[in-house]
C-alpha angles and dihedrals in degrees: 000000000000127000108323112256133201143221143181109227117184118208110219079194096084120233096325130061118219131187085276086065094033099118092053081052101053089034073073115028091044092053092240090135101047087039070070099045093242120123110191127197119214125217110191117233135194089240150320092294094052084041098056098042079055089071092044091048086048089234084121134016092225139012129228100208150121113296098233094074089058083054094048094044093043089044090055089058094260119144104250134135139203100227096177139321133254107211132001095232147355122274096204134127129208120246123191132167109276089239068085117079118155128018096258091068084061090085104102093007114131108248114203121218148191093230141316101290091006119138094264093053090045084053093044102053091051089050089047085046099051087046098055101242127140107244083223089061080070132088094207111197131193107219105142147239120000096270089061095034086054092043082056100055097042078051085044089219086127123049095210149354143179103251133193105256098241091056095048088050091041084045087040089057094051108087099191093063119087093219129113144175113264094175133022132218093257097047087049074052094059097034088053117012083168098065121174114245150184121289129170114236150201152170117266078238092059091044096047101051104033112036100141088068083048096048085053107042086054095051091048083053103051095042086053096053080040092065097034088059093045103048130028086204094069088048091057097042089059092035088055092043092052118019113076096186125108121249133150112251096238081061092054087050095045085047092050096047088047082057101040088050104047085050091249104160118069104239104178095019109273112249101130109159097230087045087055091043098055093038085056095040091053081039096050092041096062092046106044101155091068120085113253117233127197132260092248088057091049103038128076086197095171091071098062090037093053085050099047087054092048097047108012143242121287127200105277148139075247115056126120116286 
């Protein structure tokens, strides 16, 4: 490799990484970045929309986050730019105090949220949608990231919450808690088979004057979902690296085969073109208001092509039409 590069990332995910934020760790823990020579810094982030005002601002170079906040900000005529994603879905369940016991008493509960236009309000508002409930019906409230939105409902200051896997099954397994699954991560699946999900992103100006850092960083990523998919040991080293919660290891084999099998980790980048047309037209159709902008505007495709010709094209749900 060349002269070592480097690049600011911000994680929209806070201070932890979950399975929802697997592939940046083990972009990192793997060694799939420096095999690049790139060595990237992270600056942690209440959500995709702080992340991505942190690469307007130049605090970073790109943003982890939710892909709805690069369509807001692009939709709202601001430079930025989708360069590859990171998974294909979310692997979250949603937790709700068991005075709840069925969807419909959903209506006026308290919903607890990342952050206004963050992933988990993205997710959220497609869940309330497919369930047939009015988005008014709901008191939304912006707590953070899931170590405060979990805090909140032990406190039950908060009636419900979309909640990394690993933490519902850790919270599941506590008994002194008055928490419970109301929906799984298959029936989230059914109610919504489109589900928002993690991108890196950048500024045209960023693109434009430093694309070799950007060459190298989507290749690291998709080597790294790459791995993740193909070995479950690589899953458990980074889980264990990264994930602080307990859960029995039957339950993190049981998480990365949900995963393997529902095509979660996006193994050549995930930029198909009927995947990105139905992700902009849910997310257009909640925000109707904001001007839609074309694929061509939001995507940096060059990135993810020049990868796949370096490295290949593996059997996927994503891989290239």
């Amino acid at each position: 490799m060349s002269d070592r590069l480097s690049i600011r990332l911000a994680a929209g995910s806070g201070p932890t990484f979950g399975v929802d934020d697997l592939s940046c760790a083990a972009a990192t823990l793997l060694g799939c970045w420096e095999d690049e020579g790139l060595d990237v810094t992270w600056t942690p982030v209440h959500g995709g929309v702080a992340a991505m005002q942190a690469v307007l601002d130049d605090v970073v170079d790109v943003s982890y986050g939710g892909l709805g906040p690069v369509l807001k900000f692009r939709s709202e005529g601001q430079p930025v730019r989708v360069i590859v994603s990171m998974a294909r879905g979310l692997a979250q369940n949603l937790v709700t105090q068991k005075r709840i016991t069925d969807p419909e008493q959903l209506r006026g509960c308290s919903w607890a949220l990342d952050g206004f236009g963050a992933l988990s309000h993205h997710m959220a508002r497609l869940l309330v949608a497919a369930l047939n409930i009015d988005e008014n019906e709901i008191d939304w409230q912006a707590v953070g990231p899931p170590p405060e939105r979990i805090d909140r409902l032990l406190a039950d200051t908060i009636d419900v919450s979309l909640i990394r896997v690993e933490e519902a099954i850790s919270l599941n397994h506590d008994e002194s808690n008055n928490l419970h699954n109301l929906l799984g991560f298959a029936d989230l699946k059914k109610l919504v088979p489109v589900q928002p999900h993690g991108v890196l992103g950048t500024t045209e100006a960023y693109e434009n004057d430093h694309p070799e850092e950007l060459v190298r960083l989507t290749r690291g990523m998709i080597k790294a979902s790459r791995a993740l998919h193909e070995d479950f040991s690589n899953f458990k080293k980074v889980y264990d690296h990264y994930v602080t919660v307990p859960v029995p290891d039957e339950d993190v084999r049981k998480i990365w085969q949900q995963e393997h099998d529902t095509a979660g980790f996006a193994v050549n980048g995930e930029l198909t073109h009927g995947h990105w047309r139905d992700e902009m037209d849910l997310f257009y159709k909640l925000n109707p208001d904001l001007p839609r902008v074309t694929r061509e505007d939001v995507i940096a495709e060059n990135f993810v092509a020049d990868a796949l010709a370096a490295i290949g094209v593996v059997s996927g749900e994503d891989a290239p039409e």
